[in-house]
N, C-alpha and C positions, 0 to 999 in steps of 0.2 A: 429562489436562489439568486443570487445576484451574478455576475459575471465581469472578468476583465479583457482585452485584447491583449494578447502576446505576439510577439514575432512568428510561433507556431501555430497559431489563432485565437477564438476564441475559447476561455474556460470559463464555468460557472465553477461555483464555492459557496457554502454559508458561513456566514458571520454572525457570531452573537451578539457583538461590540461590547462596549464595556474597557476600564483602563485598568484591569490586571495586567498579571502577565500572559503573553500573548505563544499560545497555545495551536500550531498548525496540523493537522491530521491529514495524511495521504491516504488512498483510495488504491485496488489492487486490481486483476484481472474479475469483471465479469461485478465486483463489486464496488457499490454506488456509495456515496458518502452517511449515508443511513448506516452504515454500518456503526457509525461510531456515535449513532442519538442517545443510547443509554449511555455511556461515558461523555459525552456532552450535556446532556440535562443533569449528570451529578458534579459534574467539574463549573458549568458558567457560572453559578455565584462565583464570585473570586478571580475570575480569569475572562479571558477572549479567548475563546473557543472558534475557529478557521477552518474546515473540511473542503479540501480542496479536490476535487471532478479529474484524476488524471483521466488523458485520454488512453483508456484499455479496456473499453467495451462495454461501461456501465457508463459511459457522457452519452450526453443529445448531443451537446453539436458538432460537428465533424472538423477536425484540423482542418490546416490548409493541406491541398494536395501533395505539395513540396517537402512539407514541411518532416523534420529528422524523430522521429518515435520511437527511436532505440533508443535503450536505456542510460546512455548517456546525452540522448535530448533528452530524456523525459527529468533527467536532473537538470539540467540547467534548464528547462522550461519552471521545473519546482525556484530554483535559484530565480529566475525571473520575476515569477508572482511576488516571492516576499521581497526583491526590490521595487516592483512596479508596486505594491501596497503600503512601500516604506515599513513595515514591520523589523522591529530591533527587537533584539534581546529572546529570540523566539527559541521555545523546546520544541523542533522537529519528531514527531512520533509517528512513524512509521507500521504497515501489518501487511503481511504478502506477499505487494511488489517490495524489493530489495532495493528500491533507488533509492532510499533516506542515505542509505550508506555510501553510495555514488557523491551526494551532497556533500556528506562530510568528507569524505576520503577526497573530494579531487580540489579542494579549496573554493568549492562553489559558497560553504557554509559561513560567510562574513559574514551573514547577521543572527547566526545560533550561539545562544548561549548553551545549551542541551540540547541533547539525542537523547531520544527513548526509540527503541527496538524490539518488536514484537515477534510473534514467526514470522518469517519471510522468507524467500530467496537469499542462498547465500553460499560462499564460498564454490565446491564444485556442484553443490544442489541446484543446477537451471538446466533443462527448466526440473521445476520440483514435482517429484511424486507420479504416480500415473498419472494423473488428470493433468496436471504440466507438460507430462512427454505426448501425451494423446492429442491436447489442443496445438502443440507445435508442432507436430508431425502433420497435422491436418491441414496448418498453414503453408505447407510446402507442395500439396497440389491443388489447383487452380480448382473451385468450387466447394473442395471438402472443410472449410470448417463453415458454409451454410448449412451441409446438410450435419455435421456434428452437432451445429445449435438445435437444431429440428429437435433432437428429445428432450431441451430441457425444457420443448413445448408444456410437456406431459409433466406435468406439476409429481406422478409418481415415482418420475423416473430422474427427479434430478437430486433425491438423497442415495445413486446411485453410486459406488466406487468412482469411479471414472468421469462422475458429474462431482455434487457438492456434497459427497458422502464421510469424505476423508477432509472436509474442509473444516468443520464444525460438529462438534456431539448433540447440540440440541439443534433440530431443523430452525432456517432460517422461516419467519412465517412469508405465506405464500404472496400476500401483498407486499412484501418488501421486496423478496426477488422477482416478481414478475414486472416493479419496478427495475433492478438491476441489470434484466433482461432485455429486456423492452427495445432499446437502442438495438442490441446488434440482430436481434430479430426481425428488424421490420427495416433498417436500413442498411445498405450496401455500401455506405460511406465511412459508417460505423464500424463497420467491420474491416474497411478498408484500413482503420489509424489500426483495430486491433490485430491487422496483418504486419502492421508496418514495423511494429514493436517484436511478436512473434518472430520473422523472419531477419531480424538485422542485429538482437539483441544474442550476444555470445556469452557462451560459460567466463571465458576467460575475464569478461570483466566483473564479473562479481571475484572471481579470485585476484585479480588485482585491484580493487577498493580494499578488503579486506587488508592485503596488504598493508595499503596504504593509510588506513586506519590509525597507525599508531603516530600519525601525523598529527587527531583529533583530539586537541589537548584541553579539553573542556568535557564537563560532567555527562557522563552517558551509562542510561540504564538500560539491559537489557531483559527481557519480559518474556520467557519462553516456557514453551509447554512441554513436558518432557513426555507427554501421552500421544506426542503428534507422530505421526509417519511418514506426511507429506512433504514436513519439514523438519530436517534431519534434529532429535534433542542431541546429540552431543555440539550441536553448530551453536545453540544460546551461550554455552561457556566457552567456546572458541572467540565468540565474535566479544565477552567482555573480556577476555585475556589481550584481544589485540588492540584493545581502546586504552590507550596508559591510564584513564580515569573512569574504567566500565566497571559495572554492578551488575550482576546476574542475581537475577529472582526468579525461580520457577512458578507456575502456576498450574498448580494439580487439574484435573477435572476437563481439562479444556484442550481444542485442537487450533489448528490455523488462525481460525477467525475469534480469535478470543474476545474481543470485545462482544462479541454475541454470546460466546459462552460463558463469561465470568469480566460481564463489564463493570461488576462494583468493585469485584478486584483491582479490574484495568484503574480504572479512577481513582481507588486510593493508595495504588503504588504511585501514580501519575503525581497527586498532590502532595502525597508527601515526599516524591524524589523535586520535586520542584520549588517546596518549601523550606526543604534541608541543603538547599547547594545555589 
């Protein structure tokens, strides 16, 4: 992976390069940029493909200690990257974390020409699901979400409800997450940015992005699973009602983490909403 420095520290990213058009993917709680390798090995012919390492628990290197991890840093640290990389004309695609919408909604997004929106965080859904109110309730006493991590030791116990049960229909395989994991299980610093986000990040601001959404006057798809529970399905059609130029597309079969579940999907909505606009 390569990496840049930002004012909040350092982040790593992979890059495919190539001079398409230029294609950035964000990264969610507990999930590493692997998530989006099938939708990246079918979209880089034609495109630059960019998977960028937020810090929430699936990075190696640890912020600065100062440094702001709530969800409106963690968009303007997104807002950072694609200035500090010079990337123009970028479709911002988002799955998870809710910050894509932070981007666009607070005028961080001058250099998006598209949004695409997956399941995520959104409007009163934060944190989302059990497994969202379980890890943030954990981050409010001192110790409890080391020993929360503790089960998702147990490779049986992490397609659990209340682990990565309700995240995905088909198990993530077990080398990929025990990559994802990896950081906040063996580091204490790791777990420190993923407390920082946890504890400072408010409902209220995914309902005012939302909001403010109909500010984002450029093309945005929305990509939602209407089988999910973790993420509310009436929220896909909300959030393209509030975008003046949103596209809702369902996709059957699949939960949270869709690009695991149904990434040739993911990809060929992805190319042809970026090839039609």
């Amino acid at each position: 992976m390569r990496n840049v420095t930002l004012s909040a520290g350092t982040v790593e990213y992979d890059d495919t390069g190539g001079d398409g058009p230029v294609l950035v993917f964000l990264t969610g709680i507990f999930v590493g940029v692997t998530l989006w390798r099938h939708v990246v090995a079918d979209l880089r012919t034609g495109h630059r493909c960019l998977a960028l390492e937020l810090p929430l628990g699936a990075h190696r290197v640890p912020m600065n200690p100062d440094a702001d991890l709530s969800a409106p840093g963690l968009a303007r640290l997104v807002a950072e990257f694609l200035d500090r990389l010079d990337l123009r004309d970028v479709t911002l695609v988002g799955c998870d974390w809710g910050g894509a919408q932070l981007v666009a909604a607070h005028g961080l997004g001058k250099r998006l020409a598209r949004l695409v929106l997956l399941p995520q965080e959104s409007f009163e859904n934060y944190p989302p699901g059990l497994p969202g109110r379980t890890l943030y309730l954990s981050s409010k006493v001192p110790g409890a979400t080391f020993l929360a991590l503790q089960a998702l030791r147990i490779r049986g116990l992490r397609r659990a409800p209340t682990n990565f049960g309700l995240m995905s229909k088909r198990p993530v395989p077990h080398d990929v997450m025990d990559a994802w994991l990896r950081p906040s299980l063996t580091s204490g610093a790791i777990r420190r940015d993923l407390r920082g986000y946890l504890r400072t990040t408010r409902r209220a601001e995914y309902t005012d992005a939302a909001a403010r959404l109909s500010t984002f006057d450029r093309p945005a798809l929305v990509l939602w699973a209407p089988e999910s529970t973790m993420m509310v399905p009436a929220n896909g059609a909300r959030l393209a009602q509030a975008l003046p130029r949103g596209r809702l597309i369902e996709v059957p079969d699949s939960y949270t983490l869709m690009p695991e579940d149904q990434p040739r999907a993911c990809a060929t909505h992805i190319r042809e909403f970026v090839a039609g606009t």
